[in-house]
N, C-alpha and C positions, 0 to 999 in steps of 0.2 A: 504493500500500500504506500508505500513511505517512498518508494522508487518512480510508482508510479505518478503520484503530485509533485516529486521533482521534474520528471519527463511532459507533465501539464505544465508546468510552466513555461519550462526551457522553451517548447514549441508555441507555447501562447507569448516569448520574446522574441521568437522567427530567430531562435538560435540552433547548429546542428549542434551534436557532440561532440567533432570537431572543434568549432567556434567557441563552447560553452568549458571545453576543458583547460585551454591553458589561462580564459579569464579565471576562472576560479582557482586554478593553481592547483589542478589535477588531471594525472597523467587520461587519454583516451579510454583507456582499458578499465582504469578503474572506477569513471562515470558510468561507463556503459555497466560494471558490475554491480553499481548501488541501485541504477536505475530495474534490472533485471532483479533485486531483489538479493542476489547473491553475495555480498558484501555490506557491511555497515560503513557506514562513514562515519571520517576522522573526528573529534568534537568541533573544530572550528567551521566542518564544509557547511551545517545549516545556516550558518550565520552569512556566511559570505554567498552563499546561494541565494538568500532568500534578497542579498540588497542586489546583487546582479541581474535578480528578475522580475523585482520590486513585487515581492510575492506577497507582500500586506503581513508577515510572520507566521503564515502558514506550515513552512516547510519548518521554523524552529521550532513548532509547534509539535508536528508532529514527530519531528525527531527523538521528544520528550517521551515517547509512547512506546523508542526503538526495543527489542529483547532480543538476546541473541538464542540459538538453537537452547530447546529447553534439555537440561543437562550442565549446565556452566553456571558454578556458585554464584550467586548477586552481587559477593563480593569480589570475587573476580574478573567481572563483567571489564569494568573501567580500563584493568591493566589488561588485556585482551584486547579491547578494544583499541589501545596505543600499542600494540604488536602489531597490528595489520598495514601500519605506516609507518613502520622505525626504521632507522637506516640504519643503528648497531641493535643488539640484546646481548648482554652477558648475564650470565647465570651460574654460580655457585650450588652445588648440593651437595648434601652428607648424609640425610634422612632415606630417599630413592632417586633412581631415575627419574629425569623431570618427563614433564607428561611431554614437551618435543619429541624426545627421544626414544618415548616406550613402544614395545610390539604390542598389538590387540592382548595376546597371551599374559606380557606382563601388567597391562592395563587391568585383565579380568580378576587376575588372583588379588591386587589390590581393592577391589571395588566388592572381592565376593569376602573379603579378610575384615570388611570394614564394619562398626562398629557406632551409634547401633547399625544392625544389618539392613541390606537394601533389597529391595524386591529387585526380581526379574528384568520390569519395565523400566526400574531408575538406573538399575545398570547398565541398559541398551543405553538410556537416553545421554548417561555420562561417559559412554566409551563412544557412542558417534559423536558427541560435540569432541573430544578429544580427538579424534581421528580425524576431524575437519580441519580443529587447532595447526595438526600438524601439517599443511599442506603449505602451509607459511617458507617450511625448509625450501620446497622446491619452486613455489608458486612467487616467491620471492628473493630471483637470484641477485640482486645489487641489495641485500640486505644483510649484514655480519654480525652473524652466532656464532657464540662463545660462549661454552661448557667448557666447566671443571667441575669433576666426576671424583668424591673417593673412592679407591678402590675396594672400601670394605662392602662397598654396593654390590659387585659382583659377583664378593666372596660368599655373602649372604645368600647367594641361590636362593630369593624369593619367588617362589613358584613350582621349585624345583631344577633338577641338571639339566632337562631340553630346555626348558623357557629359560635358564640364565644363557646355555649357548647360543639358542636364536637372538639373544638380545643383544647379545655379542654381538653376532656377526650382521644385524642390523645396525649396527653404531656404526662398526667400521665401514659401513657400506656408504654411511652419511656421512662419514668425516673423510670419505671420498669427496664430495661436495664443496668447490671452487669458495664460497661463502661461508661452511660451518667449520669452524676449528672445536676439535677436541681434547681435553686435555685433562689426564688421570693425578689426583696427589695420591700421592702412594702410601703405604701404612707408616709409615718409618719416615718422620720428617720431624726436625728440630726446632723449625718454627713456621709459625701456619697462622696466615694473615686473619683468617674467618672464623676463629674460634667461636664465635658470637652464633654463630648456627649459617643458615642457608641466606641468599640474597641474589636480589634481579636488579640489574639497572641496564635502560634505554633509552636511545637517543630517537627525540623524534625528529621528521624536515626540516623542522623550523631551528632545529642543534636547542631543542631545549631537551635536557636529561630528568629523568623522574626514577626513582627506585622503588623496591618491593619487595617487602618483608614477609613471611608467612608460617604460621604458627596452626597447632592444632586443629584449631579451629574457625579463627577466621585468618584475611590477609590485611595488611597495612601497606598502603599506597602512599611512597615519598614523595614532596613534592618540595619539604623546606631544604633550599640549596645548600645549608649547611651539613644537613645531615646524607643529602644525594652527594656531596664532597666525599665525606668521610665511607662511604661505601666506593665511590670513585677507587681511593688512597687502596680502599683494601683489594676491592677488583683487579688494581695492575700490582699490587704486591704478590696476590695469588699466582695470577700468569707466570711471574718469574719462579715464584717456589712448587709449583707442581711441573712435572715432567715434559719435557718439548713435545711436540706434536707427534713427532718420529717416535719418541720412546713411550709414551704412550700407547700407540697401534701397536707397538713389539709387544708391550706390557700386556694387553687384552686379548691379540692371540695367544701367547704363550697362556694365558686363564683359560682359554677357550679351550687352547689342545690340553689342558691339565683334567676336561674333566668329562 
């Protein structure tokens, strides 16, 4: 609906998608996806849309009403929603595989582990928005990801021996990937920037950075620059103390052929 009264307007300004993409300051491809329904847009596009087509506040209006695939926390709606347009993400973990990176398999023993338990339906509906989540890797090659993975994740065989190998040799398949770097800390390190637990920071178009914290139960969305600083400091401390890219992939075959 939300795509579609953008596409009533554009055309009630005798504008194409062509013409209406780079005034708004968005690529061809990703008008046409909002308009088709198939993507959300960024927070700023309702606003800059609506004075481009002097929509009366219609289209901020409705943007207000936006949901994404039912299956995705409410509170992780927000940082999700600044994935679909970031030009870095770096991401830390220690607790699992982040949902980028996981197989359906490792997806399911988490969701069927979880606690309290989920029905049937809530598990489809949070392994297909996850599975969509991930399409970001490929569907957005001029955008750089960057994972640091403990390797006690692996060791852990959550799911068991085949689901830890497939998850294996699904990583290494994506750290194939011109855009995703991967990068293992290893058990045995003397100092370790992230002690404080897991962290996300992302840079959107506009080079502004935002961070993301997340805990049990819910997430915390960073926005004061002081504190998006100091996850900055630790982000590029991390890179240097966990393992090169190279030794990394040697690190998780030799796990993979161990078991």
């Amino acid at each position: 609906m939300f795509g579609e009264i953008v596409k009533t307007f554009r055309k009630r300004a005798r504008l194409t998608q062509d013409q209406f993409a780079p005034l708004v300051g968005y690529s061809l491809e990703t008008i046409a996806s909002i308009e088709q329904g198939r993507r959300l847009p960024l927070p700023d596009f309702a606003e800059r849309a609506d004075s481009l087509l002097d929509a009366f506040g219609v289209i901020p209006a409705a943007a207000k009403h936006l949901t994404r695939r039912k299956g995705l926390a409410s509170w992780f709606r927000q940082w999700a929603l600044l994935e679909l347009g970031a030009l870095s993400l770096y991401t830390y973990e220690c607790r699992l595989i982040p949902g980028l990176l996981q197989t359906p398999a490792y997806t399911r023993t988490l969701f069927a582990d979880r606690l309290p338990p989920l029905d049937d339906e809530q598990i489809e509906a949070r392994l297909a928005a996850r599975l969509e989540r991930q399409q970001l890797l490929r569907n957005r090659p001029n955008t750089a990801f960057s994972f640091i993975l403990e390797e006690h994740l692996f060791l852990r065989q959550l799911g068991g021996e085949e689901v830890t190998r497939e998850l294996i040799d699904h990583i290494l398949d994506l750290s194939e990937l011109r855009n995703v770097d991967i990068q293992i800390m290893p058990l045995a390190r003397h100092h370790h920037a992230a002690i404080d637990g897991p962290m996300q920071l992302l840079e959107t178009p506009e080079h502004q950075w935002f961070g993301y914290l997340e805990g049990q139960m819910y997430g915390q969305f960073i926005s004061d620059p002081k504190v998006v600083s100091v996850i900055q400091m630790r982000c590029a401390s991390m890179r240097s103390q966990a393992l090169s890219l190279d030794d990394s992939k040697s690190l998780m075959r030799r796990m993979r052929g161990a078991r």
